[in-house]
TORDREN-12154 format. One record per residue: x, z, y of N, C-alpha, C, CB in turn. Coordinates in nm, 4 decimals, padded with zeros to 6 digits. Last residue first. Glycine has a CB too. Layout:
! TORDREN-12154
<site <X,Z,Y>,<X,Z,Y>,<X,Z,Y>,<X,Z,Y>>
...
This chain:
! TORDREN-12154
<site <06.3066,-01.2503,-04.2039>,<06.3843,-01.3774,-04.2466>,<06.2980,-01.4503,-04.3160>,<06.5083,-01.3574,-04.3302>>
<site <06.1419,-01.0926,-03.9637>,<06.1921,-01.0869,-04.0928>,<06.2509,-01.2518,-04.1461>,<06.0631,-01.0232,-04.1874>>
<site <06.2678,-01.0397,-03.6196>,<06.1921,-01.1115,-03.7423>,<06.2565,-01.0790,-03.8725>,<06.1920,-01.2733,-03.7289>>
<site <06.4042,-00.7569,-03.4611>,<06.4393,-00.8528,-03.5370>,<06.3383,-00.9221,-03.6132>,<06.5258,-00.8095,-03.6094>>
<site <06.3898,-00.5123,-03.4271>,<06.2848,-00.5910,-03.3528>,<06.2686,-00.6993,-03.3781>,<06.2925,-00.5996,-03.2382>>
<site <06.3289,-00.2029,-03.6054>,<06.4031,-00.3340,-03.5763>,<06.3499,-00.4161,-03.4994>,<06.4292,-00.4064,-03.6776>>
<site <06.3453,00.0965,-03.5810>,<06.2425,00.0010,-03.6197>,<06.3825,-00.0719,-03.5560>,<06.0566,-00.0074,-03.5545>>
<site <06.3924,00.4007,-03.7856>,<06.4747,00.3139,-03.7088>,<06.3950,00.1571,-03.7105>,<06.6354,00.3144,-03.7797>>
<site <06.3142,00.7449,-03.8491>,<06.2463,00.6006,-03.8414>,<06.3725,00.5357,-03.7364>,<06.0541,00.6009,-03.7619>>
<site <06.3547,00.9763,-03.8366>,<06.3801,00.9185,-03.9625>,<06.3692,00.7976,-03.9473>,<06.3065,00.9569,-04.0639>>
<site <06.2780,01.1621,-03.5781>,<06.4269,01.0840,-03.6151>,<06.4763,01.0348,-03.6993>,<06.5124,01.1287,-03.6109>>
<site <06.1085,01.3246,-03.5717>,<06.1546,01.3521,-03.6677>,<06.2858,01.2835,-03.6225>,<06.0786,01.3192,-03.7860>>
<site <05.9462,01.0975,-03.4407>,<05.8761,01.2876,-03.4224>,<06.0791,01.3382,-03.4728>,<05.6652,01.3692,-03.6303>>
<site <05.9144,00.8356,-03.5169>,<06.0411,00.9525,-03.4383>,<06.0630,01.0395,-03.4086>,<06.0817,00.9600,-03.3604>>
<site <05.6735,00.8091,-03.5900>,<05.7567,00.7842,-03.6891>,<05.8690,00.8184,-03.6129>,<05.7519,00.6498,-03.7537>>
<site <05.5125,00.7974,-03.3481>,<05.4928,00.9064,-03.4526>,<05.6007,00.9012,-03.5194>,<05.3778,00.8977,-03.5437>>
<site <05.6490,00.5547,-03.2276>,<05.6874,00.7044,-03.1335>,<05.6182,00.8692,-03.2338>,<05.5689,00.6847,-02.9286>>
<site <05.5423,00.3897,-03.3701>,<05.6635,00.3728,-03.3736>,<05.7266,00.5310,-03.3303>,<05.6970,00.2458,-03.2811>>
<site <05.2881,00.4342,-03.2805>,<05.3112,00.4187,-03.4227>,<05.4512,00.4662,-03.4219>,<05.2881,00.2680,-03.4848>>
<site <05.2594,00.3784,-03.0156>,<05.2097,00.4613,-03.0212>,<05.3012,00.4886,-03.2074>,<05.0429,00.4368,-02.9757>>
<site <05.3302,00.0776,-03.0346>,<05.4575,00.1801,-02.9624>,<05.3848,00.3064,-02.9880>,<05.5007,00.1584,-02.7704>>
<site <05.1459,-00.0691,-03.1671>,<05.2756,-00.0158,-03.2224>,<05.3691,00.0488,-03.1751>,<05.3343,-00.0863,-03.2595>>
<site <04.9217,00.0317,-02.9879>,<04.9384,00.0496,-03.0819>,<05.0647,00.0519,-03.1807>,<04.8705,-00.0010,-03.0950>>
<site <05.0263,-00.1630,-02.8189>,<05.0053,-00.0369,-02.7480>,<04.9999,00.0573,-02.8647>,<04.8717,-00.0328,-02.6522>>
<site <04.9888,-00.4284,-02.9408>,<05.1130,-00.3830,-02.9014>,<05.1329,-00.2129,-02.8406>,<05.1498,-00.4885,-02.7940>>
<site <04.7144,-00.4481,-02.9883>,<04.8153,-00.3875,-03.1191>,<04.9568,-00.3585,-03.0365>,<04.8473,-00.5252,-03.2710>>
<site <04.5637,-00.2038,-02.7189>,<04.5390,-00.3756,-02.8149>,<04.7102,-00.3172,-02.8982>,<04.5484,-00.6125,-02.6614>>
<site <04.3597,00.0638,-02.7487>,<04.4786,00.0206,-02.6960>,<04.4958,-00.1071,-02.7627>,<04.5928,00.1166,-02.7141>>
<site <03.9790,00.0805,-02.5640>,<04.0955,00.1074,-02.6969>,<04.2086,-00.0025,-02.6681>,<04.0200,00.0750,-02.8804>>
<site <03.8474,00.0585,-02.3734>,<03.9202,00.1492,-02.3391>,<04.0121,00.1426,-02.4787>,<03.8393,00.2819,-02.2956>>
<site <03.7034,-00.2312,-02.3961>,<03.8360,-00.1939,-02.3111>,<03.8941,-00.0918,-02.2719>,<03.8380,-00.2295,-02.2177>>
<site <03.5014,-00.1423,-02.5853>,<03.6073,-00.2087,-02.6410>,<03.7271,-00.2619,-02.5238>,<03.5400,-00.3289,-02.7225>>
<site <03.4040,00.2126,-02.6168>,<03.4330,00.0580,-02.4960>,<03.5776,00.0099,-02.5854>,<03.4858,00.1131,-02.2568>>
<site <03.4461,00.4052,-02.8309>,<03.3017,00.3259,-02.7808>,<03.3323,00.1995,-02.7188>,<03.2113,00.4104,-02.6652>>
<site <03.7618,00.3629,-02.9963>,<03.6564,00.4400,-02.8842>,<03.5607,00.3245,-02.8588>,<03.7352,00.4995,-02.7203>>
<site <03.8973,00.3416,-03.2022>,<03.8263,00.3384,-03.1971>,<03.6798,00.3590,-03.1452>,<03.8635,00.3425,-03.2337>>
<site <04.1478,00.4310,-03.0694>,<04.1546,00.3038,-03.1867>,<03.9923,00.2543,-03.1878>,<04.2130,00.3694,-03.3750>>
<site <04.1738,00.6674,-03.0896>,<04.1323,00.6094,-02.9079>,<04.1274,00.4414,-03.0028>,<04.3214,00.6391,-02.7145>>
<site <04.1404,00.7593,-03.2905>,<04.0375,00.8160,-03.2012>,<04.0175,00.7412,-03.0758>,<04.0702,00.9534,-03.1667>>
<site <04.4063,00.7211,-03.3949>,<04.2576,00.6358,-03.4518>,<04.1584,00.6782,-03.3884>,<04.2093,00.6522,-03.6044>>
<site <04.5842,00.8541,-03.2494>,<04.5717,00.6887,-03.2602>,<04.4334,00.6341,-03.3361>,<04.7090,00.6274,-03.3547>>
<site <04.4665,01.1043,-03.3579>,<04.4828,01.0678,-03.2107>,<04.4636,00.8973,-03.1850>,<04.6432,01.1204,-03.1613>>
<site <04.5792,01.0846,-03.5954>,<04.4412,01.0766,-03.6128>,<04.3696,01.0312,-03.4581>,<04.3896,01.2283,-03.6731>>
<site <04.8659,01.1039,-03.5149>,<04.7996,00.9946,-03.6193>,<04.6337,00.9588,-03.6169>,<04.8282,01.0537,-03.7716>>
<site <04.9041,01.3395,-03.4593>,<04.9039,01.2329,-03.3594>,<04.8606,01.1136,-03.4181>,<05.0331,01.2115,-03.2977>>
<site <04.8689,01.4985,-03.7012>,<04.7458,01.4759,-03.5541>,<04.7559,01.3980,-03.4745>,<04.7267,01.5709,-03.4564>>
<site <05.0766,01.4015,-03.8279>,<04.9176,01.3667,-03.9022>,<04.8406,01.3868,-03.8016>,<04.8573,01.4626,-04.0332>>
<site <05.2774,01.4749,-03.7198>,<05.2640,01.3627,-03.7223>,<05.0934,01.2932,-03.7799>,<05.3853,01.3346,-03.7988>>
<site <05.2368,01.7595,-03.7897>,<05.2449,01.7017,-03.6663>,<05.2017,01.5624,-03.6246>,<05.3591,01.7111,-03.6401>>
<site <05.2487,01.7999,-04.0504>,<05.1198,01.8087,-04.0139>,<05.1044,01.7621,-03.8037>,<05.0756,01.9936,-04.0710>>
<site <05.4722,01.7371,-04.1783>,<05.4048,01.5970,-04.1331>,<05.2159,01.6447,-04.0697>,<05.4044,01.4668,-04.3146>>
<site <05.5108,02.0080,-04.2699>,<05.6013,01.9593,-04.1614>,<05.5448,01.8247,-04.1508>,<05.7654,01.9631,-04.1925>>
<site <05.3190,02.0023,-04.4279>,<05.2694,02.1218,-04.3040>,<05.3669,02.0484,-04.2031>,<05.3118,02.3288,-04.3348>>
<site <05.2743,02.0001,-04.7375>,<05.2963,01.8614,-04.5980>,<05.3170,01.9217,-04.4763>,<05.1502,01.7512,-04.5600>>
<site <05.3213,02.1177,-04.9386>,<05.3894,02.1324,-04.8244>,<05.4087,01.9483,-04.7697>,<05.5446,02.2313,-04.8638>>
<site <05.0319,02.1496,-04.9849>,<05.1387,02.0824,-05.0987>,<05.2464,02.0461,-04.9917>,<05.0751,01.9258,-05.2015>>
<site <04.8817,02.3311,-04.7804>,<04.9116,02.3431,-04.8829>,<05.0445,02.2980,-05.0101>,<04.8209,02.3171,-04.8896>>
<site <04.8265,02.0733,-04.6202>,<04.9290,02.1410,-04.5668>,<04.9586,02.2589,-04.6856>,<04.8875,02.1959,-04.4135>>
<site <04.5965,01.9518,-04.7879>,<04.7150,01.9119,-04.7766>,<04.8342,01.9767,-04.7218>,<04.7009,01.8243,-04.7273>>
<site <04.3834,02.1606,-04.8113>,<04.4709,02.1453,-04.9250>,<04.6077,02.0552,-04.8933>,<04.3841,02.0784,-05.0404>>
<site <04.3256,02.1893,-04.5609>,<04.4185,02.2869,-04.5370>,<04.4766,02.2602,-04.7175>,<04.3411,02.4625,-04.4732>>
<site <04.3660,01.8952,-04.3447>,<04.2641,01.9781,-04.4682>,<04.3779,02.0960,-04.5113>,<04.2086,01.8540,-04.6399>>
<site <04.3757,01.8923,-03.9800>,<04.4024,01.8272,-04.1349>,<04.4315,01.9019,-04.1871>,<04.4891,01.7316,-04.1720>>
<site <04.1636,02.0202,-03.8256>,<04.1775,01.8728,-03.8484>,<04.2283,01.8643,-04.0117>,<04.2970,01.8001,-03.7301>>
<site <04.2952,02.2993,-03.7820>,<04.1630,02.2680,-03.7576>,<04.1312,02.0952,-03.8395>,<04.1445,02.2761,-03.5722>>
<site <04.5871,02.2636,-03.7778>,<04.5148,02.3567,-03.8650>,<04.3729,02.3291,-03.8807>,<04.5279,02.4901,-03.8174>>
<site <04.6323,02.0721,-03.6030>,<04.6808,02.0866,-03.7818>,<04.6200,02.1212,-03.8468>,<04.7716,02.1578,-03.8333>>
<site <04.5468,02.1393,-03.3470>,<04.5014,02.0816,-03.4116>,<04.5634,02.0460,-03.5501>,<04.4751,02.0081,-03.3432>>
<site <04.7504,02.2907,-03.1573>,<04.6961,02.3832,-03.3160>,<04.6121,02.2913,-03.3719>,<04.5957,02.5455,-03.3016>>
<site <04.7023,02.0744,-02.9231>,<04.7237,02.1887,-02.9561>,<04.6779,02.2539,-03.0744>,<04.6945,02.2420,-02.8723>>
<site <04.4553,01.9134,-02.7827>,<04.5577,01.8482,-02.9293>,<04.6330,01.9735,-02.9386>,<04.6857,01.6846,-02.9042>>
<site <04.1422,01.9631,-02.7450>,<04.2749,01.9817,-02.6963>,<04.3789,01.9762,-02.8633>,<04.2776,02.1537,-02.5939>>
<site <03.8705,01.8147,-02.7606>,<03.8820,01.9573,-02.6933>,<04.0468,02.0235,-02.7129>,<03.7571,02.0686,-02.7771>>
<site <03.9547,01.5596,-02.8227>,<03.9096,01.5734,-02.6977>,<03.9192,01.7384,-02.6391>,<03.7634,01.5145,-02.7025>>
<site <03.9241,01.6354,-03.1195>,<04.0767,01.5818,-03.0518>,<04.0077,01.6231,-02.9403>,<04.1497,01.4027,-03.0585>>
<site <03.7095,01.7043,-03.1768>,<03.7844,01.7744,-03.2016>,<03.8944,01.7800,-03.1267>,<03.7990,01.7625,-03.2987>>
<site <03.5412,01.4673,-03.0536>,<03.5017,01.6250,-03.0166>,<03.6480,01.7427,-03.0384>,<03.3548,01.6775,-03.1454>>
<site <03.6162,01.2413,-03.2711>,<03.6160,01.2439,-03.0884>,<03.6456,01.3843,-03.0419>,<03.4511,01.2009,-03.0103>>
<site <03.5867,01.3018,-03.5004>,<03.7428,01.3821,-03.4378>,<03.6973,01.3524,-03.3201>,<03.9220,01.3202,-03.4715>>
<site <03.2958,01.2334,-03.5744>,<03.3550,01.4503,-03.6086>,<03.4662,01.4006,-03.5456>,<03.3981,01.5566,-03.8197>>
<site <03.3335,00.9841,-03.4953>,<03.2490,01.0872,-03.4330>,<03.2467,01.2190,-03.4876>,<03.1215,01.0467,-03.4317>>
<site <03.4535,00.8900,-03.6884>,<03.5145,00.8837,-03.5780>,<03.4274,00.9749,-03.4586>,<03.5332,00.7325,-03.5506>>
<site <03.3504,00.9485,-03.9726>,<03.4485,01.0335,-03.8923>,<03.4943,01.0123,-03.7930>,<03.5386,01.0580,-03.9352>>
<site <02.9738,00.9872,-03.8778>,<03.0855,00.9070,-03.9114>,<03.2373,01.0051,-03.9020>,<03.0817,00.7726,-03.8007>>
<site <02.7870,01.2245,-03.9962>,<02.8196,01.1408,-03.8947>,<02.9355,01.1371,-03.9445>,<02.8019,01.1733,-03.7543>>
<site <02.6030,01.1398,-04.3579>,<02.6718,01.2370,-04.2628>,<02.7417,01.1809,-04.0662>,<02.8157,01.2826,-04.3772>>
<site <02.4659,00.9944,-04.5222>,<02.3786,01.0376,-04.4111>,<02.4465,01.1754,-04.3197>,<02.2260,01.0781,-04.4845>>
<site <02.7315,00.8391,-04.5620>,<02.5832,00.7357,-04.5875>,<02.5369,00.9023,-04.4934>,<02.4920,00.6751,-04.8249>>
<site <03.0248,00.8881,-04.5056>,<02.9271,00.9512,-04.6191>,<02.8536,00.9247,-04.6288>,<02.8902,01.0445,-04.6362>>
<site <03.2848,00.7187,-04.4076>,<03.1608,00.7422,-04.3302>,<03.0939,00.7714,-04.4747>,<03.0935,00.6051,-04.2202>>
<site <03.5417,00.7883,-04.4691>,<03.5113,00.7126,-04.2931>,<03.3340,00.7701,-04.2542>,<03.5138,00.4635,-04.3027>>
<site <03.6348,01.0960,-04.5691>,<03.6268,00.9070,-04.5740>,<03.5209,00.9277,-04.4424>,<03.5353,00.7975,-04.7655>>
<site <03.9201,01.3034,-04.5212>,<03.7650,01.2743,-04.4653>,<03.7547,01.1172,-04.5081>,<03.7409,01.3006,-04.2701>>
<site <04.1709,01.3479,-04.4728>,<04.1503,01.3313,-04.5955>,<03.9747,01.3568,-04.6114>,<04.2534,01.4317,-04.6767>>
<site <04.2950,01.3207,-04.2275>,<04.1838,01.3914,-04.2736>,<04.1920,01.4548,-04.3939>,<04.0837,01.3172,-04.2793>>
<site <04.4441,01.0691,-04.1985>,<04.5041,01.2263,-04.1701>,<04.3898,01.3499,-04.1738>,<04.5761,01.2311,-04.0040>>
<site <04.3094,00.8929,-04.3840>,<04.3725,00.9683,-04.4259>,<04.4950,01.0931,-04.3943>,<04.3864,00.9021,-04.4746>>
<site <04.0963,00.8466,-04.1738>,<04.0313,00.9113,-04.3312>,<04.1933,00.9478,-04.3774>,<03.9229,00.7622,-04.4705>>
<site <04.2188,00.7223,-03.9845>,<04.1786,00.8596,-03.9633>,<04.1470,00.9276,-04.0960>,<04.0583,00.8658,-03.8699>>
């Protein structure tokens, strides 16, 4: 999440960042670019990965929810991953072991 932010995790007497996006994400993933991720990064034209940067932060919100049986285990997690990295159609995963 700290780096579809560009927020670190946790400031010693600020609330954590998984507790500033609960609220954010939760109140609706829509125009969240603008609100969420930092307006210096969409600046250095990231703006077109500003999509992929909310669904990103999304995965670390439920990554890290209160009940450790409401967060997704790694396989749920790499189809969540895999399905950011196709926003686009750049990504080709393999299923293949590495050699």
């Amino acid at each position: 999440m700290d780096l579809a932010t560009g927020r670190r995790a946790s400031d010693g007497g600020e609330e954590c960042l998984g507790e500033w996006a609960k609220p954010v994400m939760v109140n609706g993933r829509q125009g969240l670019s603008r609100s969420v991720i930092p307006v210096v990064l969409l600046g250095f034209g990231l703006a077109e990965g500003a999509e992929e940067m909310s669904e990103l932060l999304w995965v670390g919100v439920k990554c890290t929810a209160e009940s450790p049986q409401a967060r997704p285990n790694m396989k749920e997690v790499l189809a969540m991953l895999i399905k950011i990295s196709c926003i686009r159609g750049e990504f080709n995963y393999d299923h293949s072991p590495p050699l």
